[in-house]
C-alpha positions as CSV (number, residue, x, y, z in Angstrom):
1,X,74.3,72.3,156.5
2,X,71.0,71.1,155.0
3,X,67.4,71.2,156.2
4,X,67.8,67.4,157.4
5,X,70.6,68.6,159.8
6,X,68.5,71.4,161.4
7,X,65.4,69.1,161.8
8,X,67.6,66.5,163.7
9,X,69.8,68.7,165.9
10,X,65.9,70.3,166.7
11,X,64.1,67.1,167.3
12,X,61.4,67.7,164.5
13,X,60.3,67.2,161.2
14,X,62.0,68.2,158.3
15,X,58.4,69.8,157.2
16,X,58.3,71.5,160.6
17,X,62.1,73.0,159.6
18,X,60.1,74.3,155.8
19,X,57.0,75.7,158.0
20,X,59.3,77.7,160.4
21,X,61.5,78.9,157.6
22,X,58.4,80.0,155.0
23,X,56.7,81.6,158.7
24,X,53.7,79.2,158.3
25,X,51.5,80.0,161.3
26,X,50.7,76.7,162.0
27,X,53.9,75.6,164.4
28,X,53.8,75.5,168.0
29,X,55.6,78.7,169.8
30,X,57.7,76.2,171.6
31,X,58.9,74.0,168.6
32,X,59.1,77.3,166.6
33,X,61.8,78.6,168.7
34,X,63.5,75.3,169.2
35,X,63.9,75.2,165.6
36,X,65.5,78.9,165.2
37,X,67.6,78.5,168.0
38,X,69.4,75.8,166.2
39,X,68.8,77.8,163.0
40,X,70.8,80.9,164.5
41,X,73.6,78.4,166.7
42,X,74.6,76.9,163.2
43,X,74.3,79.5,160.8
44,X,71.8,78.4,158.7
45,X,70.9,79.9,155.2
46,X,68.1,77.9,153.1
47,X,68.2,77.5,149.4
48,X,66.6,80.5,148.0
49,X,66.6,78.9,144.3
50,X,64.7,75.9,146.0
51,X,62.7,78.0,147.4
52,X,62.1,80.1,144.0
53,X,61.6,76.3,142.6
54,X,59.1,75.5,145.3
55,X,57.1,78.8,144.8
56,X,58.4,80.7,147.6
57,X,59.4,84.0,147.7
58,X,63.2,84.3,147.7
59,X,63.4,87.3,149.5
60,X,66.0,88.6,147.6
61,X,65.4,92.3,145.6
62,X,67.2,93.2,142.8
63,X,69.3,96.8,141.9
64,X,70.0,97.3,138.7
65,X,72.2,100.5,138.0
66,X,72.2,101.5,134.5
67,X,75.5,103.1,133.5
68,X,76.2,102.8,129.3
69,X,78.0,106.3,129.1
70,X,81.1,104.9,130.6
71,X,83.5,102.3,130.1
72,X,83.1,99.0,132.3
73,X,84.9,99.4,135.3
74,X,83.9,96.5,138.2
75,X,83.9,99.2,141.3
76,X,82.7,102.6,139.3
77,X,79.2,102.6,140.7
78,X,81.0,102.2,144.3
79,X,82.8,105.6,143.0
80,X,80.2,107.3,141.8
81,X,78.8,110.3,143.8
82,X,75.4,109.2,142.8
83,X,75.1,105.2,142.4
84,X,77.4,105.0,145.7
85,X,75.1,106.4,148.5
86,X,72.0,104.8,146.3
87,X,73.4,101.6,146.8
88,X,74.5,101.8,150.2
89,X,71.2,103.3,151.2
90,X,68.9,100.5,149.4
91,X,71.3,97.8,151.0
92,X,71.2,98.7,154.6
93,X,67.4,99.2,154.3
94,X,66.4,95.7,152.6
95,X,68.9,94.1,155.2
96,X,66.5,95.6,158.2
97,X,63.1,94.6,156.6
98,X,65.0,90.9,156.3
99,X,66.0,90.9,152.6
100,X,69.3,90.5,150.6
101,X,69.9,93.0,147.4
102,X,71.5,91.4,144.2
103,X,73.4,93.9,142.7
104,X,74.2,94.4,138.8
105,X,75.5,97.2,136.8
106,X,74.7,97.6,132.8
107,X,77.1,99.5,130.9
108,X,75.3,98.3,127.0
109,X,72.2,97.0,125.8
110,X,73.2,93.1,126.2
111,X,73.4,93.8,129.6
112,X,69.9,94.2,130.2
113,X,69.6,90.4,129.5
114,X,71.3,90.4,133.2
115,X,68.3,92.1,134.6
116,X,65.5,89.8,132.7
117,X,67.5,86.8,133.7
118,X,67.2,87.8,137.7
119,X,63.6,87.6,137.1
120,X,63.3,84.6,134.4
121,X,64.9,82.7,137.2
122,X,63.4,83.8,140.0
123,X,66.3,85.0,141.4
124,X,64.8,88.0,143.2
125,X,61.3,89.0,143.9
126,X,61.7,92.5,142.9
127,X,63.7,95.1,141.2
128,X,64.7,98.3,141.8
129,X,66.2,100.5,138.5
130,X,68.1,103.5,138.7
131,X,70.0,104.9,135.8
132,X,67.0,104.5,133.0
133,X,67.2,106.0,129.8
134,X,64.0,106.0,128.2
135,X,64.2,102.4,128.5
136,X,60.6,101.8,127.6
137,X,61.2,98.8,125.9
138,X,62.6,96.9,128.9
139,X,60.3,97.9,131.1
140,X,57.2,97.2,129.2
141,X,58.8,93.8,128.8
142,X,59.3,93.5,133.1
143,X,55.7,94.5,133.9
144,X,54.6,91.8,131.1
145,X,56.2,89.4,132.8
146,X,54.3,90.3,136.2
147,X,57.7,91.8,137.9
148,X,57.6,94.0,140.4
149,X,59.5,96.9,139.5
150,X,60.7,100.3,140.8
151,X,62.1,102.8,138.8
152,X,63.9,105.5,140.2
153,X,64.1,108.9,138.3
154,X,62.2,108.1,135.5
155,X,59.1,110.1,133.2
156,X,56.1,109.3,134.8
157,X,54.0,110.8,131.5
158,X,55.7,108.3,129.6
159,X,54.7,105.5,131.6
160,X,50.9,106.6,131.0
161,X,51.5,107.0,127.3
162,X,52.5,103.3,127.5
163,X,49.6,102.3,129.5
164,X,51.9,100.4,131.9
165,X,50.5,102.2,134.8
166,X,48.2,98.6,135.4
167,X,51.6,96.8,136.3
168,X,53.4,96.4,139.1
169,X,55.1,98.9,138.7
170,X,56.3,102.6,141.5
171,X,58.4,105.5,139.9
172,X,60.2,107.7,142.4
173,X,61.5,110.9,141.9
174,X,62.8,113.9,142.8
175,X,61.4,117.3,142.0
176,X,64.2,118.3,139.8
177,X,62.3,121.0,138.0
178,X,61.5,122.8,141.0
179,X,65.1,122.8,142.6
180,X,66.4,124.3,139.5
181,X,64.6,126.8,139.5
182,X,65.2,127.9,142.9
183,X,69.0,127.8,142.2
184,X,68.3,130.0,138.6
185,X,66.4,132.5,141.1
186,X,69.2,132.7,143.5
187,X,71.7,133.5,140.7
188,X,69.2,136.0,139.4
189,X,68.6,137.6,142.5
190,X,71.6,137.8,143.3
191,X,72.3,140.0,140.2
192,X,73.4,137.9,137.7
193,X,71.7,138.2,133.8
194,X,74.5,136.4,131.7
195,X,74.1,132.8,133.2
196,X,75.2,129.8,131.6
197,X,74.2,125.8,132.0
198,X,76.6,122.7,132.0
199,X,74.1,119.9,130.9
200,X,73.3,116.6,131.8
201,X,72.6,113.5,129.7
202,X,69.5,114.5,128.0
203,X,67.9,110.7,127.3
204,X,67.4,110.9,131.2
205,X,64.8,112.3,132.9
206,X,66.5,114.2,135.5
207,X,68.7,115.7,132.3
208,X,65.8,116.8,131.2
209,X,64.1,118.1,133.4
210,X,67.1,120.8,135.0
211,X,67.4,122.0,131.2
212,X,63.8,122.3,130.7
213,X,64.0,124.3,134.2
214,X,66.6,126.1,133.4
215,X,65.6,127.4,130.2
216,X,62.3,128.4,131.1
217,X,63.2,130.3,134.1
218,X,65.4,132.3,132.5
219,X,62.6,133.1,129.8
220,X,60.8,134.2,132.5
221,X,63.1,136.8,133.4
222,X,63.2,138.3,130.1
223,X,67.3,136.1,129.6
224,X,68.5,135.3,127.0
225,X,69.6,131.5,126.8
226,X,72.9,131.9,125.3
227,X,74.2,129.0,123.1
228,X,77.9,129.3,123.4
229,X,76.8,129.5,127.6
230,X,75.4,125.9,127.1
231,X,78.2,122.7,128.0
232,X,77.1,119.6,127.0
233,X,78.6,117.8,130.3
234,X,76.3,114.7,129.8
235,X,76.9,114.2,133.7
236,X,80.3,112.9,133.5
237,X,83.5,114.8,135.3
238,X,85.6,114.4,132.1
239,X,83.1,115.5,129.5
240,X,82.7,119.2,132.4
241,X,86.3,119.0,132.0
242,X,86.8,119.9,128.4
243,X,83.5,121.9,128.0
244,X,85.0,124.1,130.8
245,X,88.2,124.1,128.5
246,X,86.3,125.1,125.7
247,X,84.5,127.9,127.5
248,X,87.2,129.9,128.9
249,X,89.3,129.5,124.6
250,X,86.5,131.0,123.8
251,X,87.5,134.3,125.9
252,X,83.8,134.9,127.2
253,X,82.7,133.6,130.1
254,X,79.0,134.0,131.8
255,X,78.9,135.7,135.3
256,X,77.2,132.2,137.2
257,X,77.2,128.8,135.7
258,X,74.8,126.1,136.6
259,X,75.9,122.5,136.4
260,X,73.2,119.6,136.2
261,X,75.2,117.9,138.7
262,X,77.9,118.5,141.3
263,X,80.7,115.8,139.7
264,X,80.5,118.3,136.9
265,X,80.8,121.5,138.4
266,X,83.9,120.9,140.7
267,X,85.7,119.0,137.4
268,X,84.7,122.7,135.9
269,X,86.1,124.5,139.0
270,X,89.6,122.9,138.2
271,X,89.5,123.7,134.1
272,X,88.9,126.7,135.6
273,X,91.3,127.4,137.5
274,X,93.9,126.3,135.4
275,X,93.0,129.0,133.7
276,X,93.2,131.9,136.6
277,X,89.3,132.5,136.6
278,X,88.4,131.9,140.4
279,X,85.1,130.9,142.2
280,X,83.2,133.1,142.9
281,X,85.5,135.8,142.2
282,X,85.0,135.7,138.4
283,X,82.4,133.0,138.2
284,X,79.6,132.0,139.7
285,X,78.6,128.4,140.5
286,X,75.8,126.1,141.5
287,X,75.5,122.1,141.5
288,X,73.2,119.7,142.2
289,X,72.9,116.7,144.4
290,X,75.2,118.1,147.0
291,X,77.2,115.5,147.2
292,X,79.6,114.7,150.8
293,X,82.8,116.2,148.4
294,X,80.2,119.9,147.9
295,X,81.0,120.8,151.9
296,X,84.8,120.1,152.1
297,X,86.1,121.6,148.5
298,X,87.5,124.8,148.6
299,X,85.4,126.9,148.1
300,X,82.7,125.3,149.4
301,X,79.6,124.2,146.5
302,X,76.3,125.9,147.3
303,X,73.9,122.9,145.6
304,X,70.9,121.9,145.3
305,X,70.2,118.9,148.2
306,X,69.0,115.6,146.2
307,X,66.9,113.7,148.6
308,X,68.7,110.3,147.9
309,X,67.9,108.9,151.6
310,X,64.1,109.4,151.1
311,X,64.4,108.2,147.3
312,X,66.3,105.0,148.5
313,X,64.4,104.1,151.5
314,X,60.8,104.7,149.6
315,X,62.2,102.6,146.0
316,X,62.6,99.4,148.7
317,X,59.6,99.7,150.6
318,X,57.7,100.1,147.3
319,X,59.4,97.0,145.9
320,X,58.2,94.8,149.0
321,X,55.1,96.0,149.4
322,X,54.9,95.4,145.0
323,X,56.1,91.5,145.8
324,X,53.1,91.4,148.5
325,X,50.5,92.9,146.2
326,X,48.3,90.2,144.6
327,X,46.9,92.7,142.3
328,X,48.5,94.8,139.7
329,X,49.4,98.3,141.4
330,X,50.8,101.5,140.6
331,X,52.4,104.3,142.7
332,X,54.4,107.7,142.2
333,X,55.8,109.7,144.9
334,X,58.2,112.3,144.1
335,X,60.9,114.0,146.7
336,X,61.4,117.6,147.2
337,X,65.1,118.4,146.9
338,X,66.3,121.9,148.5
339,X,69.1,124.7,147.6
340,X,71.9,124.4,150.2
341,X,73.8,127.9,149.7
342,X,77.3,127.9,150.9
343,X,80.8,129.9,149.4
344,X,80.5,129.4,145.5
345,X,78.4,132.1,144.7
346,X,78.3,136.5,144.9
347,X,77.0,138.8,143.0
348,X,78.5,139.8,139.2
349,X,81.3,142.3,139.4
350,X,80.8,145.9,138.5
């Protein structure tokens, strides 16, 4: 059904249709609601490239999950522990302020051409990007394009360095540093000296920052960061796997393990076990994110708590309120997360 349709099924104009569809405040209350009456009884959806074309907003946003350590796989962000309740979240809250979400995933570089053509053709009004990698390039190339962007989990310090913080341009985060620490101090408190790391993909931000945590608190505490302690898990379930493997060949094992992430740490609790080492009997073990599987595994993953609603819900208003802004703004806001204790952690043995 066209505009023409809806304008003579309401009796008006087909301007009057493009005023009540672009909320022009101009349009009687009476002819108004004639016209979305008719709008809602037939199902009506208007052109959002003909609006793009016409200078309209499209009232469409953009997420962009950036994934290139994994092979392509259509539904994998709909698997993933992290990407999954991101995307949900972000969905269901641009659908109640009256927006649609376009959704892409890039697993290489040439992908990124997906996210510059969104906004080339004014596709979407505003992006959201979670996944970065020090991705500096692109998003210098976004903000000099005017594009509103939100980047989620990404180094604010760089973005300074870069100058880029006279864009249109929000970074939300989660306070990473902090929650890793409190889960280094719980292990240490509860007696623990010898306590090892499974690490996370270090060209992100939040990689970085649980290492940089995690090293310095122990430091602090007089601990020794032990190399053959340290598993380069890069956040992925298969790469824990192995590293886990690895560990327990090498016939010493630390009394607590940290793991940057929780995907990691459960696909460690099964090398594990394989092995006859049991948590928390013989090991020690902490996550992060505390995702829905954490609280139903056996036993149960004390984690830290990754504020994803917060993150999501704040990256979407800061996208809309960046596509209303006629001047250049930026914004930071950054999450506290919080160490959910559960059955995955005792003190060492004698």
């Amino acid at each position: 059904m066209r505009s023409e349709d809806i304008a003579k099924l309401a009796g008006v104009s087909r301007s009057t249709v493009s005023r009540v569809i672009n909320n022009y405040p101009n349009v009687p209350e009476a002819t108004r609601a004639k016209v979305l009456r008719v709008i809602e009884q037939y199902q009506y959806e208007p052109n959002s490239f003909a609006r793009a074309l016409a200078g309209k907003r499209t009232d469409t946003i953009g997420l962009f999950a950036i994934s290139m350590n994994e092979k392509e796989n259509a539904s994998r962000i709909y698997q993933n522990s992290y990407f999954a309740p991101i995307v949900d979240l972000v969905v269901d809250t641009a659908n109640a302020r009256g927006f649609y979400v376009l959704i892409h995933t890039v697993y290489s570089p040439e992908d990124f051409q997906k996210i510059k053509q969104a906004f080339l053709q004014k596709r979407i009004d505003g992006g959201i990007l979670v996944g970065t990698q020090k991705d500096i390039e692109l998003v210098r190339e976004l903000v000099g394009q005017n594009a509103p962007l939100v980047l989620i989990d990404y180094d604010i310090s760089e973005i300074m360095a870069e100058r880029l913080n006279k864009s249109h341009l929000a970074v939300i985060n989660s306070m990473d540093y902090e929650g890793t620490v409190e889960a280094i101090e719980y292990l240490i408190g509860l007696g623990h000296r010898e306590i090892g790391i499974i690490k996370g993909r270090m060209n992100t931000f939040s990689g970085r920052e649980r290492y940089t945590a995690f090293v310095n608190t122990l430091r602090k505490y007089g601990l020794p960061v032990r190399e053959e302690f340290v598993l380069e898990g890069d956040f992925l379930k298969e790469t824990a796997y192995r590293e886990a493997q690895r560990l327990t060949a090498g016939g010493k094992l630390p009394t607590a393990l940290f793991s940057s992430n929780d995907d990691m740490a459960i696909a460690a609790m099964e090398a594990f076990a394989e092995h006859g080492i049991s948590v928390p009997e013989h090991l020690s073990l902490i996550g992060f994110d505390d995702v829905q599987l954490a609280a139903v595994i056996s036993p149960k993953l004390t984690s830290v708590k990754l504020p994803i609603d917060d993150m999501a819900k704040a990256a979407v208003s800061k996208v809309i309120d960046l596509c209303s802004a006629e001047e250049p703004t930026f914004s930071t806001v950054s999450f506290p997360t919080r160490l959910v204790v559960r059955d995955s952690c005792r003190p060492p043995q004698a």
